[in-house]
C-alpha positions in Angstrom: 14.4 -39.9 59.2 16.1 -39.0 55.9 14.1 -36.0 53.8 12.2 -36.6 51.4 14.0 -35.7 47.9 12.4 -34.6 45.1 11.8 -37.2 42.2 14.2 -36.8 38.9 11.3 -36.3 36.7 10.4 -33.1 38.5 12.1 -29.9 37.4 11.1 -26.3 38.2 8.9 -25.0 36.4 10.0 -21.2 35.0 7.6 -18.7 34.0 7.9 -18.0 30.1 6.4 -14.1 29.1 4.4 -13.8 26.0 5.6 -13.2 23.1 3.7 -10.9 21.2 4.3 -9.6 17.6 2.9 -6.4 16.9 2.9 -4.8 12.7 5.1 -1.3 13.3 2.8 0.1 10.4 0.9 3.2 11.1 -2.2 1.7 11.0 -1.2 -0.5 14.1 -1.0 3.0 16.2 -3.9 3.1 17.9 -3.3 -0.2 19.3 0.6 -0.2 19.9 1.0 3.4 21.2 -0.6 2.8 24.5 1.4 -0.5 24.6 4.6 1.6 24.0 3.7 4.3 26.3 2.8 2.4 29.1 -0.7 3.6 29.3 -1.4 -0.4 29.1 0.7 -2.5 31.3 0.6 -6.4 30.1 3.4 -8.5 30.5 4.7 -9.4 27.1 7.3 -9.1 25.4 6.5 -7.3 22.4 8.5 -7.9 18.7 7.7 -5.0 16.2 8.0 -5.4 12.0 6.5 -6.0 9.1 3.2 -8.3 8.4 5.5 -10.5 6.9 8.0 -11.1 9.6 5.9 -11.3 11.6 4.2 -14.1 10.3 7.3 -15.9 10.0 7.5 -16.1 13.8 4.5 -17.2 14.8 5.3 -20.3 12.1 8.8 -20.4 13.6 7.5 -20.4 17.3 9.2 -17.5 18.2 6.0 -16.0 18.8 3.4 -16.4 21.0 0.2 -14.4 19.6 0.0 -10.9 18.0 -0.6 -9.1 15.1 -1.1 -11.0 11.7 -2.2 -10.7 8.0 -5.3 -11.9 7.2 -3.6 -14.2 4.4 -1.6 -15.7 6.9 -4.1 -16.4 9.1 -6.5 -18.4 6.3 -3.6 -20.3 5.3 -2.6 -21.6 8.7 -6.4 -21.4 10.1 -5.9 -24.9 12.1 -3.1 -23.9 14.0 -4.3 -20.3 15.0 -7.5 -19.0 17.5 -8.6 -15.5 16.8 -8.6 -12.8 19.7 -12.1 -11.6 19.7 -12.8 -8.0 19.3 -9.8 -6.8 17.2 -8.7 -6.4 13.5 -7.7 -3.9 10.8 -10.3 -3.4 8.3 -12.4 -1.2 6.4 -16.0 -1.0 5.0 -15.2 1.5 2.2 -12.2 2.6 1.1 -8.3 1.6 3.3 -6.5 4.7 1.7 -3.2 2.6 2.1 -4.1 -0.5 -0.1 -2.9 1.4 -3.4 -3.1 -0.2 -6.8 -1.3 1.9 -9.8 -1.4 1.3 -13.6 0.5 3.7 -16.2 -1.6 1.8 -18.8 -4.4 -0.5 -19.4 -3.9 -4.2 -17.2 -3.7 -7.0 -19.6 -1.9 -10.0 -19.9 1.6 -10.1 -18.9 2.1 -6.8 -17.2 4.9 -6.4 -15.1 3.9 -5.5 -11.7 6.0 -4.7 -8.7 4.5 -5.7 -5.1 5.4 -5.0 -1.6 6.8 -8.2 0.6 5.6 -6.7 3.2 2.0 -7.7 3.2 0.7 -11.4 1.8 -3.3 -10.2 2.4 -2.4 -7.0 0.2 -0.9 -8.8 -2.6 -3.5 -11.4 -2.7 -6.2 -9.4 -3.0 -4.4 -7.5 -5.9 -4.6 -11.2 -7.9 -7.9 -11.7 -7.0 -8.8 -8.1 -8.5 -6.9 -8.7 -11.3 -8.8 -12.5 -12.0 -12.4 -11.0 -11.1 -12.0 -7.8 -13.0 -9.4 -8.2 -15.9 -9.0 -12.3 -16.0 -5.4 -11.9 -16.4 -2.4 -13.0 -15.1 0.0 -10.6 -14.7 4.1 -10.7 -13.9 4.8 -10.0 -10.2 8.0 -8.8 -9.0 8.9 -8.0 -5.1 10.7 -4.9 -4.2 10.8 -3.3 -0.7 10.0 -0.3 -1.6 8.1 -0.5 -4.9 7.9 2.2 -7.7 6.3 3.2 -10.1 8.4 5.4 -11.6 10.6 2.9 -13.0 10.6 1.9 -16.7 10.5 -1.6 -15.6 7.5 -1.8 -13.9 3.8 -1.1 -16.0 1.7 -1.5 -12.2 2.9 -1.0 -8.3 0.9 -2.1 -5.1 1.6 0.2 -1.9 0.7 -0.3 1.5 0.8 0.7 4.6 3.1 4.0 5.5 4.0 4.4 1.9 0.8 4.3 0.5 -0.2 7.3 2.4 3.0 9.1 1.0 2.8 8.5 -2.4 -0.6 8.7 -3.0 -1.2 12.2 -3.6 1.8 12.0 -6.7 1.1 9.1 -8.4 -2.3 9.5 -8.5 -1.9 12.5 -10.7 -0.3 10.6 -13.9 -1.8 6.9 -13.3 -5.3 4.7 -12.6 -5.6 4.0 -9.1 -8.0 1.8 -7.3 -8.0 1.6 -3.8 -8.3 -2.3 -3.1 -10.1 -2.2 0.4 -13.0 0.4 -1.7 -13.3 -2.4 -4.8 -13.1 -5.1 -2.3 -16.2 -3.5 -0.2 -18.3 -2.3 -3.0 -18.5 -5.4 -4.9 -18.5 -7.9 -2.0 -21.0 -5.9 0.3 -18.8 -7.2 3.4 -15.6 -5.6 5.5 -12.0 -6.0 4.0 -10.2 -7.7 6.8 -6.6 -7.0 6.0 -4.8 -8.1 9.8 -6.4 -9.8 12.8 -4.9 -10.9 16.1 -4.6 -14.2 16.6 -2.4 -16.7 18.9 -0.8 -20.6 18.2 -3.5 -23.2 19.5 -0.3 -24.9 21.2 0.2 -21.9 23.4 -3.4 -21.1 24.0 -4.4 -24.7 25.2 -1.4 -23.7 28.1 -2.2 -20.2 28.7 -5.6 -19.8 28.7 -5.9 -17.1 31.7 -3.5 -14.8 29.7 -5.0 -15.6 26.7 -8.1 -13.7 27.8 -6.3 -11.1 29.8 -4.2 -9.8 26.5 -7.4 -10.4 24.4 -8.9 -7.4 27.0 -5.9 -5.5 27.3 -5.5 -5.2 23.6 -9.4 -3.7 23.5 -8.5 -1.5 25.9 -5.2 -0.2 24.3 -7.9 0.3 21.1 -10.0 2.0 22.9 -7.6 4.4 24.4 -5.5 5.0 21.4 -8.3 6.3 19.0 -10.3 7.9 22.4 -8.0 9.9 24.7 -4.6 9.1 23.4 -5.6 10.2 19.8 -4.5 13.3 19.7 -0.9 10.6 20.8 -1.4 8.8 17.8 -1.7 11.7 15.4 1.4 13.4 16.8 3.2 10.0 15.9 1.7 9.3 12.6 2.2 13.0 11.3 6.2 12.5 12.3 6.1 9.2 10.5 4.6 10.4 7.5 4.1 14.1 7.1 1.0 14.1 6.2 -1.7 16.5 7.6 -3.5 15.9 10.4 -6.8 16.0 9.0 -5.5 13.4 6.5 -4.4 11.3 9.2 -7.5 11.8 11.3 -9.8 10.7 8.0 -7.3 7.4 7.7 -8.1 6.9 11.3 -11.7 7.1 12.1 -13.1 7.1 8.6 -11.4 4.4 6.7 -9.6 2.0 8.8 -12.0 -0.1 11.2 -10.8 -2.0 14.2 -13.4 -3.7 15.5 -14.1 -7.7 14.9 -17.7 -8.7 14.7 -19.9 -10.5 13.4 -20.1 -9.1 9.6 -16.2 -8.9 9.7 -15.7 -12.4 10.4 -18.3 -13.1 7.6 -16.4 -10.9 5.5 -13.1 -12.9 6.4 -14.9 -16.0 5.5 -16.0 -14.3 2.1 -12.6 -13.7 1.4 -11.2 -17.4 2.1 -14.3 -18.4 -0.3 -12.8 -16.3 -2.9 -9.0 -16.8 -2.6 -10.1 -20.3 -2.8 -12.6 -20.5 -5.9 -9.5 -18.6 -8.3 -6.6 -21.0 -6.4 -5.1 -18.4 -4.6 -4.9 -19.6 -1.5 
């Protein structure tokens, strides 16, 4: 009797890892280092950069889950599923959300931004509606600066908001955006969450929820007994003291995802929304 052969329509079936996109910002330490140092073991393969490239894989499809701005996430809010447990946010002040002015704000100011971060930049236009009702001249620079003659405002984040903070804040008005944003909403700043494509999650449920635990776990471990880890990294990154770094850490950032986060996230769509910014 002849074997059986295998129908045409049937191929094997080859196991794809996940692709996971995680922000190489400072801030993102206490979740990555573990990752990096193989104190968590998930099978991914991770992509490191910027908030902004990052988003543009998961919209390409080059990436699985991971890692986002918040911005991103509101804008694409159909096609994304949060992981539960996880974000970057504060409830006072961020200390690397840094808004400088030489001068008063008014109309027409030229203001350089980072294109680093959507969430950051956003929130700096909805300050500048709710506060000043102006509309103010943005211009995109990789580095912004404040020292030149072409610029009347800079927004910093991340790594070099921590850096230049102490100068600039010595000849310019600075508000710390994650402070206004907390004082006058009563409600955490989410600036990132971790979130994966519905696409992939409808196929990969099981991993979904093992990486959604893993993740914690990496948390949990970076800012418990891996901290001291974390601080060793961050002070080569940015020179800063450890104390500073230990106060950015525990005191401002917050990355937990609960209930008043999520209402806080939902307060911030509300208001992107109500001044067209989304």
């Amino acid at each position: 009797m002849p074997l059986l052969s295998q129908p045409e329509n049937e191929t094997e079936v080859k196991e794809i890892r996940p692709r996971l996109g995680q922000i190489n910002f400072v801030n993102c330490l206490p979740v990555l280092l573990p990752l990096t140092s193989g104190q968590v073991q998930i099978d991914a393969d991770i992509t490191e950069d910027t908030p902004a490239n990052l988003n543009s894989g998961y919209s390409s499809g080059e990436l699985d889950l991971g890692a986002m701005s918040s911005f991103y996430y509101l804008s694409n809010e159909e096609d994304l599923v949060l992981l539960p447990g996880l974000s970057i946010s504060t409830k006072a002040e961020v200390g690397s959300v840094l808004f400088f002015a030489k001068d008063q704000i008014e109309n027409g100011c030229r203001i350089v931004v980072p294109a680093s971060s959507a969430t950051s930049v956003a929130l700096l236009k909805l300050y500048l509606a709710v506060v000043h009702s102006i509309k103010a001249e943005f211009y995109t620079n990789a580095k912004p600066d404040l020292l030149e003659d072409a610029y009347d405002a800079a927004l910093v984040i991340g790594d070099r908001a921590l850096t230049v903070d102490s100068e600039w804040s010595k000849n310019a008005e600075r508000i710390d955006l994650g402070q206004w944003w907390s004082t006058n909403f009563k409600a955490p700043m989410v600036f990132g969450v971790w979130a994966a494509r519905k696409t992939w999650r409808e196929g990969n449920s099981d991993t979904f929820e093992h990486l959604s635990r893993e993740l914690q776990t990496a948390r949990d471990l970076g800012l418990g007994p891996l901290f001291e880890n974390v601080l060793d990294q961050a002070e080569k990154r940015t020179a800063l003291s450890r104390k500073r770094l230990e106060r950015y850490f525990l005191d401002e950032l917050d990355y937990c995802l609960e209930e008043e986060h999520l209402a806080g996230l939902a307060l911030f769509k509300e208001q992107l929304t109500k001044h067209s910014l989304l």
